[in-house]
Backbone as a chain_set.jsonl record, in Angstrom:
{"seq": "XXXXXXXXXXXXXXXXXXXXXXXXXXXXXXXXXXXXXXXXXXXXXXXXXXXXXXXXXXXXXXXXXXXXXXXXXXXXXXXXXXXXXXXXXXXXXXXXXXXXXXXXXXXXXXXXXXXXXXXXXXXXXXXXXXXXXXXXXXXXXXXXXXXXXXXXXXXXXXXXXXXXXXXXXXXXXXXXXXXXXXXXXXXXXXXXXXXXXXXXX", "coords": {"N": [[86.761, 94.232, 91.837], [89.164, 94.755, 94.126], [89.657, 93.777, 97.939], [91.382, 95.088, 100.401], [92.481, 93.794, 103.277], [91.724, 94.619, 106.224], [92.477, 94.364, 108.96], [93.198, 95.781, 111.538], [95.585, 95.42, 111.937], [98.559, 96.832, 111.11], [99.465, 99.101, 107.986], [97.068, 99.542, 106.167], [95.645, 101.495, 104.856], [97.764, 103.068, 103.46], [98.374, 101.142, 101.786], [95.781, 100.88, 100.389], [95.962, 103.779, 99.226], [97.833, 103.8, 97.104], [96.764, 101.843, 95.461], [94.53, 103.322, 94.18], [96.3, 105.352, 93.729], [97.132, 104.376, 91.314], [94.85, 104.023, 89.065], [93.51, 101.851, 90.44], [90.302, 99.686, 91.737], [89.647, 99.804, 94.902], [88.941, 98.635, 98.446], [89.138, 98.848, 101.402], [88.365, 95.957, 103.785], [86.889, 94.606, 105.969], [84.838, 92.767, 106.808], [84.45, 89.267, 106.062], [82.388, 88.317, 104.334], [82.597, 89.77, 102.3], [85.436, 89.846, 101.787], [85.787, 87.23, 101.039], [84.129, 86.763, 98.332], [85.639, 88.43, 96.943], [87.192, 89.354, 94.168], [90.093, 89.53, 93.619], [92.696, 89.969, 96.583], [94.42, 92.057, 98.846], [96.417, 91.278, 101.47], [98.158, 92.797, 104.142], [100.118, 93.579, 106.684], [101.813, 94.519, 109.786], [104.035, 93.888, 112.715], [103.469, 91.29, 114.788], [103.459, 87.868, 114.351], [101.334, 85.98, 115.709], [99.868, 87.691, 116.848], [98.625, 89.053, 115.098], [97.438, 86.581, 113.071], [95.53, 85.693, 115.057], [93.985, 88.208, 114.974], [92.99, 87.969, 112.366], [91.617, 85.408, 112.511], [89.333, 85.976, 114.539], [87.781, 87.409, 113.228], [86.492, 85.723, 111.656], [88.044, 86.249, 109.142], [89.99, 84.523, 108.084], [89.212, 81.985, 107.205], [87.492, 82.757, 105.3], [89.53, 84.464, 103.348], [90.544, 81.846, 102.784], [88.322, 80.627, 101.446], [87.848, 82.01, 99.636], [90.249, 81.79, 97.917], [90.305, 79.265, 97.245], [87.949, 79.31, 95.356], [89.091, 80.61, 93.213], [90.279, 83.223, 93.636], [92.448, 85.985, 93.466], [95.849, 86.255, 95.658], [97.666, 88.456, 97.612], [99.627, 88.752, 99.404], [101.839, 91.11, 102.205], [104.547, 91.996, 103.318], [104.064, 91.339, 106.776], [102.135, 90.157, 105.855], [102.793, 88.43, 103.572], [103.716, 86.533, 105.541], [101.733, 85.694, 106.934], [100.386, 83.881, 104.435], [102.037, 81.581, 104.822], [102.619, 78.12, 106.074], [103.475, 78.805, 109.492], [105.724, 80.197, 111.772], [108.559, 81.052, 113.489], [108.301, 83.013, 115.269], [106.101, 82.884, 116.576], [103.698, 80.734, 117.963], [101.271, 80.048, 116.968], [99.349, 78.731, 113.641], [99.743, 79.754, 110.637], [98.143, 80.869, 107.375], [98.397, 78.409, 105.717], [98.933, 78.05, 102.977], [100.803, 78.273, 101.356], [103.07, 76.017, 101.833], [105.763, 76.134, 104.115], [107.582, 78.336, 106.309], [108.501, 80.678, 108.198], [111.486, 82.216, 109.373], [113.811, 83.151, 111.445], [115.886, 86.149, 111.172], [119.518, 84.843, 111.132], [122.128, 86.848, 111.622], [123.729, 87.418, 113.095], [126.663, 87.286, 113.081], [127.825, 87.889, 111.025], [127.982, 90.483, 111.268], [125.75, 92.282, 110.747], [122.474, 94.312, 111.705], [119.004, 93.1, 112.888], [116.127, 94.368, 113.077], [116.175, 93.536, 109.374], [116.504, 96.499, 107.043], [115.642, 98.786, 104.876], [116.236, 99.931, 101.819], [116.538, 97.613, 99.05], [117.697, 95.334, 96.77], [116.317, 93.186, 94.161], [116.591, 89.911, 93.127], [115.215, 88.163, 90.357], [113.814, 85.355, 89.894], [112.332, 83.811, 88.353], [110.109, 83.797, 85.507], [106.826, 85.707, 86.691], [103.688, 86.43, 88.03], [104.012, 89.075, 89.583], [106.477, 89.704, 88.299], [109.086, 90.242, 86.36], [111.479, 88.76, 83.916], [113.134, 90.031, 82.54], [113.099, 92.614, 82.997], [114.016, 96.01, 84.418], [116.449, 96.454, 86.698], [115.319, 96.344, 90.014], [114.444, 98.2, 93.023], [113.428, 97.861, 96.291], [111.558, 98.622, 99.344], [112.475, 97.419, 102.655], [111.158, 96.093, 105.679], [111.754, 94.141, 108.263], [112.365, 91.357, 110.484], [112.016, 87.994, 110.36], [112.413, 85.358, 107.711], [110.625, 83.939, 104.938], [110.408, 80.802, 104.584], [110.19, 78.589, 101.949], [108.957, 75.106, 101.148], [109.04, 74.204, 98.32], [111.087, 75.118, 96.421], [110.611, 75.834, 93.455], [108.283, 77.772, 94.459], [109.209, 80.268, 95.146], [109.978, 83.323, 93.687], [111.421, 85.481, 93.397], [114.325, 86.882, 94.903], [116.275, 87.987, 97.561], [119.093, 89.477, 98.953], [120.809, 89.567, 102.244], [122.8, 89.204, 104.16], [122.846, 86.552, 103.784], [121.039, 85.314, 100.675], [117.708, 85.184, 100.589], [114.003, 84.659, 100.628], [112.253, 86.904, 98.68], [109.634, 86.769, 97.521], [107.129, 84.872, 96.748], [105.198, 82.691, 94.489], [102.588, 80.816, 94.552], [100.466, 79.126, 92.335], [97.899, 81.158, 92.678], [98.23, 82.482, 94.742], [100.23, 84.742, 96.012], [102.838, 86.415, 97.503], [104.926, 89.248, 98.737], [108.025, 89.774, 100.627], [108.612, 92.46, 101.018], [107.746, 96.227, 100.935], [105.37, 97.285, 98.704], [103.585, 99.754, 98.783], [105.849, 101.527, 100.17], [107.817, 101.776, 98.178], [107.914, 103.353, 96.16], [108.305, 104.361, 92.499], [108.974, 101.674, 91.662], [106.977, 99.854, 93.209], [104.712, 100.738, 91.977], [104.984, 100.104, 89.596], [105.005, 97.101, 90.708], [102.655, 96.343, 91.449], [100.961, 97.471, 89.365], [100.809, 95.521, 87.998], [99.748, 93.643, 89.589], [96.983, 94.368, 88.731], [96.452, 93.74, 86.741], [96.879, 91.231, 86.136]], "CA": [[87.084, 94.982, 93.046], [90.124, 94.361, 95.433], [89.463, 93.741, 98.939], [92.666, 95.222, 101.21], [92.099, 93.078, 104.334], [91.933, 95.827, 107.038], [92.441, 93.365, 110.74], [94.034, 96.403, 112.525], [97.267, 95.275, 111.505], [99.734, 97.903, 109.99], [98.578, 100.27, 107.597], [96.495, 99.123, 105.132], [95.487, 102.854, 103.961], [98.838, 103.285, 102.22], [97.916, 100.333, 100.247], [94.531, 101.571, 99.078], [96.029, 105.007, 98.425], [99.001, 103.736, 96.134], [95.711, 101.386, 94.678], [93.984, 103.943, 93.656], [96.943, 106.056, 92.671], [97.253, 104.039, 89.689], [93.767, 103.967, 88.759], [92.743, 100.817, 91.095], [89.152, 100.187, 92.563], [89.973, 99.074, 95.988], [88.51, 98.921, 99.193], [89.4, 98.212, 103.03], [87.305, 95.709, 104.142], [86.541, 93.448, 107.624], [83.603, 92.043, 106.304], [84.216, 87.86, 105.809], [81.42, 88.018, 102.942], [82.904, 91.226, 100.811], [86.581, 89.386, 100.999], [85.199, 85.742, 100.533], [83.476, 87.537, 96.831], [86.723, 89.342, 95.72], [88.289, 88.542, 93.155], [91.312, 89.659, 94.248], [91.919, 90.468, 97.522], [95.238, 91.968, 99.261], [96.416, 90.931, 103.119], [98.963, 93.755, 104.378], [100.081, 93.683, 107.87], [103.118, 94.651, 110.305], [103.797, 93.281, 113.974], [103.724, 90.174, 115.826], [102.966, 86.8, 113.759], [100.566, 85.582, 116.528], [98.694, 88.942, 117.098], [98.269, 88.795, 113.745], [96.593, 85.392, 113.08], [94.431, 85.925, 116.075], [92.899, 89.187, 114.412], [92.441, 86.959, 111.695], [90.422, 84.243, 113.341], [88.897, 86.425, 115.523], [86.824, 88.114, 112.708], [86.589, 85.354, 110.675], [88.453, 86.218, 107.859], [91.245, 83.562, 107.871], [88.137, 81.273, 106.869], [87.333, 83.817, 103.987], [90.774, 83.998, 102.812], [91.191, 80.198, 102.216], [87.444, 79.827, 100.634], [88.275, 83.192, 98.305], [91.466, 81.533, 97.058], [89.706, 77.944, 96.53], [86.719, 80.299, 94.7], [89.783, 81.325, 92.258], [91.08, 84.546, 93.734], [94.043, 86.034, 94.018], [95.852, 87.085, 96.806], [98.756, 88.912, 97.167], [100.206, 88.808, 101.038], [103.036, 92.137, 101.723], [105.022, 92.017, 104.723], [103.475, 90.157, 107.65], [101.036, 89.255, 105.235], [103.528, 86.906, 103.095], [104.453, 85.157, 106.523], [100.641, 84.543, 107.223], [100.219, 82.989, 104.248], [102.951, 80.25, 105.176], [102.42, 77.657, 107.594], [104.234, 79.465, 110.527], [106.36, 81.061, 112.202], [109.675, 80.677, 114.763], [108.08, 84.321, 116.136], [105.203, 82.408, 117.218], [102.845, 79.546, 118.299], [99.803, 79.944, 116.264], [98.951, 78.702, 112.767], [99.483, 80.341, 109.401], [96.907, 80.311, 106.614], [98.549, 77.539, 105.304], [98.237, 78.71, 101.292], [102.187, 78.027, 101.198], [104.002, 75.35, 102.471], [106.582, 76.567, 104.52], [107.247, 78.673, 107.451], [109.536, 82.055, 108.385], [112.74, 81.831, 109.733], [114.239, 84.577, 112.195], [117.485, 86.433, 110.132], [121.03, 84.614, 111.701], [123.359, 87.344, 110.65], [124.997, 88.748, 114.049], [128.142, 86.725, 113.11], [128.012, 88.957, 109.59], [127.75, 91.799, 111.426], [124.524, 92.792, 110.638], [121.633, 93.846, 112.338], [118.037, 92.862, 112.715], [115.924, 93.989, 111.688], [116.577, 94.08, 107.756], [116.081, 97.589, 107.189], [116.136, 100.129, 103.994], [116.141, 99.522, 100.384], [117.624, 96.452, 98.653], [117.315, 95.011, 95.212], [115.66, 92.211, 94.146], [117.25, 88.67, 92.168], [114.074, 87.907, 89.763], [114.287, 83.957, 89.833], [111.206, 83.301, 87.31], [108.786, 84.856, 85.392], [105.314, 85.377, 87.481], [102.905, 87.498, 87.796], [104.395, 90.356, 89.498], [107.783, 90.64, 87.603], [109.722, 89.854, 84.73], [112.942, 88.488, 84.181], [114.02, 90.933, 81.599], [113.055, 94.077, 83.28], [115.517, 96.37, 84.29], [116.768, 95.756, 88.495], [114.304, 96.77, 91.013], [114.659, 98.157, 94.363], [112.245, 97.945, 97.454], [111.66, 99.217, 100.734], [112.16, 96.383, 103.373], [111.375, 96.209, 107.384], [111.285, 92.684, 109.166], [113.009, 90.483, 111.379], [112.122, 87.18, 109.694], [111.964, 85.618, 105.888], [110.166, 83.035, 104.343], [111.544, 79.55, 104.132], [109.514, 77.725, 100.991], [109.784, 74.265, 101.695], [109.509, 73.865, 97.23], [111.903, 76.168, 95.936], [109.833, 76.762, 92.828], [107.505, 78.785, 94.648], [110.224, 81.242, 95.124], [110.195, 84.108, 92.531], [112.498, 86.468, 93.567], [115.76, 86.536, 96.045], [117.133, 89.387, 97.781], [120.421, 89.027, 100.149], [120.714, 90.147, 103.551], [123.704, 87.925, 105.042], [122.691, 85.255, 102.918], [119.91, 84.878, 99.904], [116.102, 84.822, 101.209], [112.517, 84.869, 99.233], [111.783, 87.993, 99.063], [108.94, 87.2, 96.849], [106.909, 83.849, 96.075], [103.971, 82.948, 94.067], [102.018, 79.449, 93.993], [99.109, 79.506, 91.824], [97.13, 82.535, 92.772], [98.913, 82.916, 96.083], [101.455, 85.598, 95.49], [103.432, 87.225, 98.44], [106.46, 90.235, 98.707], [108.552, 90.679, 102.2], [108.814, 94.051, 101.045], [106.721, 97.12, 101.026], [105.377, 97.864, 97.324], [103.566, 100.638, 99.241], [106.915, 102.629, 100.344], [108.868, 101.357, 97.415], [107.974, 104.317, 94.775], [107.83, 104.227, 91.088], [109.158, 100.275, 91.603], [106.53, 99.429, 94.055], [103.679, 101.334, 91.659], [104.913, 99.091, 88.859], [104.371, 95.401, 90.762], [101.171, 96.603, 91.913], [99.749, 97.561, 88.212], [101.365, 94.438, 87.276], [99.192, 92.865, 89.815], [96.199, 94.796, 88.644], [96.537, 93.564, 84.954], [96.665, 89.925, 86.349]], "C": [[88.159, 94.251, 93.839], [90.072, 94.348, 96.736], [90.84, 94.26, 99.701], [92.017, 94.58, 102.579], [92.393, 93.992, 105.654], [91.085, 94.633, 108.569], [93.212, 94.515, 111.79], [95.256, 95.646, 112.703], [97.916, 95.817, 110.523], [99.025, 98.687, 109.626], [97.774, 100.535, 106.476], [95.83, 100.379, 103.944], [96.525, 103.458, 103.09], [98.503, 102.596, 101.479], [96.244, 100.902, 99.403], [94.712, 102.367, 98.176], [96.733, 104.817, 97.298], [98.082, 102.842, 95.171], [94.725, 102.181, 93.273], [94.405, 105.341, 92.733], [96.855, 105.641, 90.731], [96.119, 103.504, 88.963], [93.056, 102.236, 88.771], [91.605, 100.486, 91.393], [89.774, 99.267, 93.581], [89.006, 99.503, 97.123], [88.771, 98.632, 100.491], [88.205, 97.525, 103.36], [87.32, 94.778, 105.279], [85.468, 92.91, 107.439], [83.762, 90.524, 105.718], [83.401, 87.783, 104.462], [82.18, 88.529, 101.749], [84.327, 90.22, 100.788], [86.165, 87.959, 100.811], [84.9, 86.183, 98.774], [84.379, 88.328, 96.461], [87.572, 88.919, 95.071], [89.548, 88.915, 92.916], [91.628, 90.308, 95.885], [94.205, 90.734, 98.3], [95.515, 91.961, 101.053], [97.816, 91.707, 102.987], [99.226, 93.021, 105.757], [101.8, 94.295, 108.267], [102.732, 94.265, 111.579], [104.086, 92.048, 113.762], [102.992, 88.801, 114.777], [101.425, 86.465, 114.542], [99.575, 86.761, 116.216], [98.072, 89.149, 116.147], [97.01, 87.643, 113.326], [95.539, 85.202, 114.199], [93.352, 86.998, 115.41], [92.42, 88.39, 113.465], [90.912, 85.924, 112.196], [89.335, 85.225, 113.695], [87.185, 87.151, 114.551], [86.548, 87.371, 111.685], [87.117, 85.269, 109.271], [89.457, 85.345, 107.397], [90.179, 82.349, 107.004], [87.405, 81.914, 105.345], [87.969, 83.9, 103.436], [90.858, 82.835, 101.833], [90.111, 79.941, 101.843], [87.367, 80.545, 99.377], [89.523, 82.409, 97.403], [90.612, 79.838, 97.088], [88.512, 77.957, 95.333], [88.173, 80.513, 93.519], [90.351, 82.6, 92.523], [92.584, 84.781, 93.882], [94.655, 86.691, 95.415], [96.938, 87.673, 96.826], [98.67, 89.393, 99.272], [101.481, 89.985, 100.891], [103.049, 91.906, 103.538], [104.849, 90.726, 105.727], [102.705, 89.156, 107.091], [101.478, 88.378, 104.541], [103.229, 85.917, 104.051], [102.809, 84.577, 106.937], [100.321, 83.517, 106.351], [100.857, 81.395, 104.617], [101.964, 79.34, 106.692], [102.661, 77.65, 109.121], [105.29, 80.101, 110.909], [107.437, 81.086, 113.328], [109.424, 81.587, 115.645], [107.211, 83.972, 116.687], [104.891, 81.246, 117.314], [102.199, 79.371, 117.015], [100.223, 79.296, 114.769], [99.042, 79.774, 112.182], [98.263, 79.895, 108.895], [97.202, 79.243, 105.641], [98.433, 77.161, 103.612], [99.781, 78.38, 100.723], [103.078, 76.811, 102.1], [105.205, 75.764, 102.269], [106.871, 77.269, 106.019], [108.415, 79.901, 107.489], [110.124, 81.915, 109.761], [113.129, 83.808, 110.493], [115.704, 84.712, 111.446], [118.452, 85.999, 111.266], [122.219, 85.183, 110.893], [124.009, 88.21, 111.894], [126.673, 88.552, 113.631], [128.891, 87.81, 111.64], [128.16, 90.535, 110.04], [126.808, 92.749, 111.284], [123.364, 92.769, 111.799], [120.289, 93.409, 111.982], [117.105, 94.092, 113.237], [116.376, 94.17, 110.275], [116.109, 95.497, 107.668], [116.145, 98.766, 106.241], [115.641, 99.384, 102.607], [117.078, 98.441, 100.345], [116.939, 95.864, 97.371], [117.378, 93.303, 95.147], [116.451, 91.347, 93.032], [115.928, 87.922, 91.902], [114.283, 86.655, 89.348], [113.59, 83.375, 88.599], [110.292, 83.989, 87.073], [107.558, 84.287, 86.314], [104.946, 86.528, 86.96], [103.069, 88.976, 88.265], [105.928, 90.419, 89.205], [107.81, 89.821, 86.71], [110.854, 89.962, 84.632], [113.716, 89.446, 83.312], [113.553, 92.422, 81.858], [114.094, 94.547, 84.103], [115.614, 95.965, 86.165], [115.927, 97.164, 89.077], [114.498, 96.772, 92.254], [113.713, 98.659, 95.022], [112.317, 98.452, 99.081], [111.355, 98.242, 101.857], [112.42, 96.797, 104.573], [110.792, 94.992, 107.932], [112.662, 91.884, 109.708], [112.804, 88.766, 110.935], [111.641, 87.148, 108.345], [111.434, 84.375, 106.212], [111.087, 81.642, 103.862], [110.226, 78.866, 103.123], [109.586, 76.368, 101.011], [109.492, 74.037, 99.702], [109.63, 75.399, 96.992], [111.179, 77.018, 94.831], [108.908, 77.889, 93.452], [108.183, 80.263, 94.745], [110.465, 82.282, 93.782], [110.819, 85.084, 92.386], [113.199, 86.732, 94.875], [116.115, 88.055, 96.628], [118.129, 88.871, 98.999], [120.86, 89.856, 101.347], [121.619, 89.277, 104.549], [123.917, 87.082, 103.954], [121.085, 85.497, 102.062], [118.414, 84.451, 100.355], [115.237, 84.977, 100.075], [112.387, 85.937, 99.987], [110.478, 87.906, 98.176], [108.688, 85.706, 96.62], [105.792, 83.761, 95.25], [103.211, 81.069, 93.955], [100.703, 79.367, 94.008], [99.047, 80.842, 91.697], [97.238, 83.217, 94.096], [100.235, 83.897, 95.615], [101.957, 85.988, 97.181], [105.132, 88.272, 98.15], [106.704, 90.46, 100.752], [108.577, 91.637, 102.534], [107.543, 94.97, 101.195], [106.536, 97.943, 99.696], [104.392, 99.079, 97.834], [104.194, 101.949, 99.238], [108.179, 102.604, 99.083], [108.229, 102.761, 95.79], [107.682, 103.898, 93.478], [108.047, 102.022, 91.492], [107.866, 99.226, 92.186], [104.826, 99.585, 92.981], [104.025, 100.116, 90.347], [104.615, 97.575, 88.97], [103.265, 95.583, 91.03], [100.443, 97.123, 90.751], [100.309, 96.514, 87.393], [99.322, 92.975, 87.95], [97.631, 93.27, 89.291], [95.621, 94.04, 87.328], [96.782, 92.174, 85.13], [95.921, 89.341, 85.901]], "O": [[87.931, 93.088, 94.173], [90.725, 95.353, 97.017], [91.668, 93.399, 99.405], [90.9, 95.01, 102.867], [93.562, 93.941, 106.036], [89.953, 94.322, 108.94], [93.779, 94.085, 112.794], [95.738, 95.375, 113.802], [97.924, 95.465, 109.343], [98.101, 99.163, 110.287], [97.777, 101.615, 105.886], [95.615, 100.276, 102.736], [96.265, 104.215, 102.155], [98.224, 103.031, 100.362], [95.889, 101.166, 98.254], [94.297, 102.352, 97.018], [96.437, 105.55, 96.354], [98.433, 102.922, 93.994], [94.405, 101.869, 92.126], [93.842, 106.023, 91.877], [96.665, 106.188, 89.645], [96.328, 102.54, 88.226], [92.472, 101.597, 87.896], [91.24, 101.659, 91.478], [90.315, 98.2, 93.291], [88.31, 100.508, 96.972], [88.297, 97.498, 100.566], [87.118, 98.102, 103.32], [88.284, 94.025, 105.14], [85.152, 92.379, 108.504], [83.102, 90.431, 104.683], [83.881, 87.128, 103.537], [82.369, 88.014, 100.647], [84.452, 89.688, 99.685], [86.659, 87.749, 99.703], [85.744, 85.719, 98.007], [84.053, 89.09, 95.551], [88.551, 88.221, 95.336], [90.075, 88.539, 91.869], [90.806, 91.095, 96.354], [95.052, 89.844, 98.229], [94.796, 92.634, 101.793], [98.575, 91.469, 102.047], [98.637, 91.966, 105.989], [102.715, 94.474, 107.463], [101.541, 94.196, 111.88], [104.775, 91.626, 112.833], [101.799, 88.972, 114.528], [100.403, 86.723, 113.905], [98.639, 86.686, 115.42], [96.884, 89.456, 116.242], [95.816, 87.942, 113.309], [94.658, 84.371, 113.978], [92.148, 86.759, 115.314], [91.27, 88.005, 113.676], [89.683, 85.947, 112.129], [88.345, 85.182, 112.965], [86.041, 87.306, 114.977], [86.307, 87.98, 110.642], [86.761, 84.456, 108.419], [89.787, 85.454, 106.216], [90.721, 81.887, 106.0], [86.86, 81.203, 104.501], [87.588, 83.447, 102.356], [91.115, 82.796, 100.63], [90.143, 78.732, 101.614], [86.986, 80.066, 98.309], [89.566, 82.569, 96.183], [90.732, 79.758, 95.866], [88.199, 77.014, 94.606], [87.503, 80.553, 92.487], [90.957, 83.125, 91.589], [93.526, 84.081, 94.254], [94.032, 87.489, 96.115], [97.509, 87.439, 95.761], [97.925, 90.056, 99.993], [102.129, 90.013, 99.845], [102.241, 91.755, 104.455], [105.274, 89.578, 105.602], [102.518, 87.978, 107.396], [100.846, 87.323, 104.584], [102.713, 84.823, 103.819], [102.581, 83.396, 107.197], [100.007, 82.413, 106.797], [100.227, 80.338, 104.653], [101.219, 79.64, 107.626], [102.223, 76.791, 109.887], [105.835, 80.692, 109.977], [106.836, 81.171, 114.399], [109.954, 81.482, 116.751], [107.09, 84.661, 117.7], [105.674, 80.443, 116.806], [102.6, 78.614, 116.131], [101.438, 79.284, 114.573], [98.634, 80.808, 112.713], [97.492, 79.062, 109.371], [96.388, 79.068, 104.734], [97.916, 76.139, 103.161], [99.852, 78.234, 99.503], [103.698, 77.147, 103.109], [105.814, 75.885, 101.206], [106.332, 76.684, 106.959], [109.241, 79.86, 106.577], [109.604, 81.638, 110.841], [112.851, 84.968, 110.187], [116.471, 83.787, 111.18], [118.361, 86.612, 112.33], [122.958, 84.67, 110.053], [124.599, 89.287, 111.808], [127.601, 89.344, 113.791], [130.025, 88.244, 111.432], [128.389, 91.507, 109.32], [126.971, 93.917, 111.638], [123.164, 91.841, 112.584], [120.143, 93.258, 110.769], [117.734, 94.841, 113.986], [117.071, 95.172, 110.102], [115.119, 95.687, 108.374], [116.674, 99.784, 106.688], [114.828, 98.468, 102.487], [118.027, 98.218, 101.096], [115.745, 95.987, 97.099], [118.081, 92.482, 95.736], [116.941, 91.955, 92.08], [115.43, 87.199, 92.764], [114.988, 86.596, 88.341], [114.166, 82.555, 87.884], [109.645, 84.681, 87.858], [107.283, 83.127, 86.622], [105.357, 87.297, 86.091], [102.541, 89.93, 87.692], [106.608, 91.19, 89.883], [107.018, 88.972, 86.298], [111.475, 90.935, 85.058], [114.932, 89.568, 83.458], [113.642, 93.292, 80.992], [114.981, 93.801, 84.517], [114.8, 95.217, 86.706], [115.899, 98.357, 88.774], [114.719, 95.714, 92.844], [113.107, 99.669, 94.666], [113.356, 98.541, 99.736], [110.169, 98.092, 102.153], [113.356, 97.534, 104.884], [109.582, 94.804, 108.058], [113.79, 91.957, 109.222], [113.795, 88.165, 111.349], [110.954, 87.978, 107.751], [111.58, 83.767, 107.272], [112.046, 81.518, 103.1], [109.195, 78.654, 103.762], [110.784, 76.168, 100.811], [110.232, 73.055, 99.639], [108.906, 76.378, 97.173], [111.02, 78.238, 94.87], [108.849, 78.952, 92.833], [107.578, 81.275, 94.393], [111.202, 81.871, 92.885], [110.86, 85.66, 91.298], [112.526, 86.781, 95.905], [116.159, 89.078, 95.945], [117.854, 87.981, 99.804], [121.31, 90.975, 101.103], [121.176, 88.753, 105.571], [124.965, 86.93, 103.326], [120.089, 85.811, 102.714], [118.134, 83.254, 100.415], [115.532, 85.305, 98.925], [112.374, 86.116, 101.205], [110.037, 89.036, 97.962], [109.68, 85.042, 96.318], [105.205, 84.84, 95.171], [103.613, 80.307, 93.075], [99.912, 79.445, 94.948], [99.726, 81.585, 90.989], [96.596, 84.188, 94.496], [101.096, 83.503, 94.828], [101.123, 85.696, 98.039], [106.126, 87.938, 97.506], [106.035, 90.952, 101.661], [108.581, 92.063, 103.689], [106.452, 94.51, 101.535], [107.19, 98.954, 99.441], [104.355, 99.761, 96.81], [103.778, 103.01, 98.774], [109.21, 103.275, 99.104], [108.366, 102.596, 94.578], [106.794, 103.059, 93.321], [107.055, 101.294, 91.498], [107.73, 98.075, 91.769], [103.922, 98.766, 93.146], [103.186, 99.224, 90.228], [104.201, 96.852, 88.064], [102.621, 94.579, 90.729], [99.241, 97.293, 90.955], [100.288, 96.606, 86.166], [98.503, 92.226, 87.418], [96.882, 92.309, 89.466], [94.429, 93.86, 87.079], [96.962, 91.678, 84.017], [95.824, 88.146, 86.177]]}, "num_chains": 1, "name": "protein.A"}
């Protein structure tokens, strides 16, 4: 069973539904015990770093999280949920879940002419095989919305690049920690393929 980590952050019911599109068992859950016992378990979110990691705490599950992934699970962070795994954040104060050393960086691209946030589709630079891609599949494009990326402080963890000014992780994995910046949610057939990638993990 897959736990979707449902903290009233974002919209965690697209992810079930696109779960169960492709013949997933999933479930939304706020329950500390049920995601502590899943053996895989996905953390969604959108918003505020802080507001974020507070819902966390608040219901215990940040504590569930980090004894599920020492238990052997996997996790797979999308969006906000990458940047919690990291160790923080330039958008906030608080503590990450600390599952990544590193921390997320606000985009410096006014001088490029660009704005913030990142915003639309954009295609992905597949750095190493993992568990959700493959270096010899054909180029993959995703549906991205955020204002900061992921800084890795070891590069290996980094498994796929996308460029927005300059080259960011759009995608890391260490161990059984996985995360995407993007939204395999809104991302269509591309999005339905890393997600029965991750299924078949």
């Amino acid at each position: 069973m897959i736990a979707i980590v449902d903290y009233d952050v974002g919209n965690p019911g697209s992810v079930l539904n696109m779960i169960r599109r492709i013949g997933g068992d999933a479930r939304l859950s706020s329950a500390p015990d049920e995601v502590r016992g899943a053996g895989k378990i996905i953390l969604p979110g959108v918003g505020a770093f802080d507001a974020a990691t507070e819902a966390l705490r608040e219901r215990g599950l940040d504590i569930a999280i980090r004894a599920a992934v020492d238990d052997g699970a996997t996790v797979l962070g999308i969006c906000l949920g990458m940047q919690l795994l990291l160790e923080g954040s330039e958008e906030g104060v608080s503590p990450g879940l600390s599952l990544v050393p590193g921390r997320c960086r606000r985009f410096d691209v006014a001088d490029l002419g660009l704005r913030v946030p990142h915003m639309g589709w954009n295609t992905l630079d597949v750095t190493r095989p993992s568990i959700l891609f493959d270096t010899g599949a054909a180029e993959s494009r995703f549906y991205f919305v955020h204002s900061y990326h992921a800084e890795c402080d070891d590069p290996a963890d980094v498994t796929a690049t996308t460029t927005y000014g300059h080259p960011f992780a759009a995608a890391f994995e260490r161990g059984r920690v996985l995360g995407v910046q993007f939204h395999p949610e809104k991302s269509h057939r591309f999005g339905m393929a890393l997600m029965k990638r991750f299924l078949e993990a």
